[in-house]
N, C-alpha and C positions, 0 to 999 in steps of 0.2 A: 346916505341911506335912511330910510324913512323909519324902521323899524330900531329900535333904542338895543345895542347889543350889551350895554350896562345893567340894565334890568333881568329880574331871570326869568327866564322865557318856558316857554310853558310847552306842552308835549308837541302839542301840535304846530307850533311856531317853530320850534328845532328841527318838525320832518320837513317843515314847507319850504324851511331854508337850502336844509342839507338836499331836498329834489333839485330845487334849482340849482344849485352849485352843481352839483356832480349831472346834471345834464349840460351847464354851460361845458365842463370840463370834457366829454363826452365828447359834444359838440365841436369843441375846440380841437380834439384829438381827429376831426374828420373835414374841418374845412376853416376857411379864413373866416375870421372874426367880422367881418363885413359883410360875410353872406347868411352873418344867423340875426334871426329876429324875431321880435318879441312875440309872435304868433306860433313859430316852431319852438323857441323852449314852451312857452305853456302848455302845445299838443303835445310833448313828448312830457313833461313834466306831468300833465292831467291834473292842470286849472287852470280855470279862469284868469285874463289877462288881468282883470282887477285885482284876482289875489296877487297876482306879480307885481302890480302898481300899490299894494298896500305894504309890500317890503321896497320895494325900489323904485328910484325913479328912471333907469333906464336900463341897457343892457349895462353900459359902463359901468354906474352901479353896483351892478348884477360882480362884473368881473373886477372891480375891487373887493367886494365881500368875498370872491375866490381866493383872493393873496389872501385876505385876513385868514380866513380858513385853514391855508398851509400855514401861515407866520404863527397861529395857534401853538404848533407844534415847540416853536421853539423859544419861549417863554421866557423871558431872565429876570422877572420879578426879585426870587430868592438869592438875586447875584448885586441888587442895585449899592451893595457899601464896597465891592472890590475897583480898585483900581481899573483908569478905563483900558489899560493894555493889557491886563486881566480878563478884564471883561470881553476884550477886544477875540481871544483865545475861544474862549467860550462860544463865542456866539458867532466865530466864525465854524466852529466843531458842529452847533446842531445846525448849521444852514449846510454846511456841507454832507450832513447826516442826512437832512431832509432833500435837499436834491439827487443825493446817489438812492433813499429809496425811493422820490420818483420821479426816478431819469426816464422810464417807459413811456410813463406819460408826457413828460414836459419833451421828451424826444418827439412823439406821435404831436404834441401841439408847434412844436416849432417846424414841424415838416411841412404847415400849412401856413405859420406864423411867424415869420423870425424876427431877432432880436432887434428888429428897426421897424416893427411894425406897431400897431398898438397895442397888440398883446404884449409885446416884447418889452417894450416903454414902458407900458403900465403896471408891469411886475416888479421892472428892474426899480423905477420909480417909487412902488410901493415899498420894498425893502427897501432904498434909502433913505425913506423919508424915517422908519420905525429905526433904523439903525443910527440915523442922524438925533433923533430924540433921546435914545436911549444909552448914544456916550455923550450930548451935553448934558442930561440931567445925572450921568456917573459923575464929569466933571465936576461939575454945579454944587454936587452935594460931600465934595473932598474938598476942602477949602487949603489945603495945603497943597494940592495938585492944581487946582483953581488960580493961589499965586504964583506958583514957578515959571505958569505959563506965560510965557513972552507976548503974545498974540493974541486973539479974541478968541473964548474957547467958544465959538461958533465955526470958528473958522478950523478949528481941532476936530472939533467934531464930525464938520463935511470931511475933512483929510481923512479919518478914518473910516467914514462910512465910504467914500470915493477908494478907496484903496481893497477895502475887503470885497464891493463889488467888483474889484477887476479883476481882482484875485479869482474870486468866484469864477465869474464869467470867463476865465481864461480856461482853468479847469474845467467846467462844466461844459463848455460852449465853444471852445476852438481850440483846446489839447485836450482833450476824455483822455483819461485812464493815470492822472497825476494824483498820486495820493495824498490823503489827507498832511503828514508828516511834512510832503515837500511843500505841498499849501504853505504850513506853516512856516519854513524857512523863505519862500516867497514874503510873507507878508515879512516877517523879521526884515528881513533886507530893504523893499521899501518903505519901513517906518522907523528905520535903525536914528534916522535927525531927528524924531519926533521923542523917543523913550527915553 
C-alpha cells in the first residue's frame, strides 16, 4: 500500500480511505471481484483515479487494506505477555465476534465470492498471516514456553493459526449457527498434543 498506515493520518486521508473500502465492500456484496475495476470504485467513490493510485497500487491492494480494516477490530496489543494458548482464546472470541457481527455482509460477498476465490484466499490469507505473527511473537517473547517447545516455534505458530482458521471457517462457513462455547471445545480438542 502506498500510503504509510503507521503515521497519523489526517482528516481527509481517513475519509478517502474509508470511501474506498466501504465501496469495494459494497461492491463485493454485489458482484465478483473480477468484474470491479478501477474506474467503477472511483465513480462511485467520487475521485479521481489518481487519488486511488496515491493510496494504492491496485484493486488487490485496495482489498488488503479491507481485512486490515475489519482485523482493526480485533486488536491484541494489550494481551502480547499471556500465554500463546491464552492468547490463542482471545483472539479466537473477537474473530468470531467480528464475523457473527458481519455475517450480513461477508454472506452477501461470498454469494458472489467463495472461499476459493480470491476474495476468499485473500482474507482467509490475511488473518493467517496476522494470527501467524502474533503467536510467534507470544511465543518468542516467553522464553520458558519458547524452551519446552520441542519443535521450531514457527512451525507452533502455523499449527495454531492453521487450526483457528479451520475452526473459524467451519463455523462461519460450512456449519452456521455453532456457538462460540462449542468453537471452543473444537479448538480444545484439536490442539489438546500442542498444550
Amino acid at each position: 500500500m502506498k500510503y504509510d498506515l503507521n503515521k497519523k493520518m489526517t482528516r481527509g486521508a481517513k475519509r478517502t480511505l474509508e470511501d474506498f473500502s466501504s465501496t469495494m465492500f459494497k461492491l463485493l456484496s454485489e458482484k465478483n471481484f473480477e468484474e470491479i475495476n478501477i474506474n467503477e470504485l472511483c465513480k462511485i467513490s467520487m475521485y479521481p483515479r489518481a487519488t486511488f493510485y496515491n493510496y494504492f497500487d491496485d484493486k488487490y491492494d485496495l482489498l488488503d487494506y479491507c481485512w486490515y480494516v475489519l482485523s482493526e477490530e480485533i486488536k491484541l496489543d494489550e494481551f502480547s505477555d499471556l500465554p500463546a494458548e491464552k492468547l490463542l482464546t482471545i483472539y479466537f472470541d473477537r474473530i468470531y465476534d467480528l464475523l457473527a457481527k458481519e455475517d450480513r455482509m461477508l454472506t452477501k460477498i461470498l454469494r458472489h465470492n467463495d472461499l476459493n476465490s480470491v476474495v476468499g484466499m485473500s482474507f482467509i490469507n490475511y488473518l493467517k498471516k496476522q494470527m501467524r505473527h502474533i503467536f510467534f511473537s507470544c511465543i518468542q517473547n516467553h522464553s520458558e514456553v519458547r524452551n519446552a517447545i520441542p519443535v521450531p516455534i514457527e512451525l507452533v505458530a502455523d499449527h495454531y493459526s492453521n487450526t483457528l482458521l479451520i475452526v473459524l471457517e467451519w463455523i462461519f462457513f460450512k456449519q452456521k449457527g455453532t456457538s462460540k462455547e462449542q468453537g471452543h471445545h473444537y479448538l480444545d480438542y484439536l490442539l489438546e498434543n500442542i498444550q
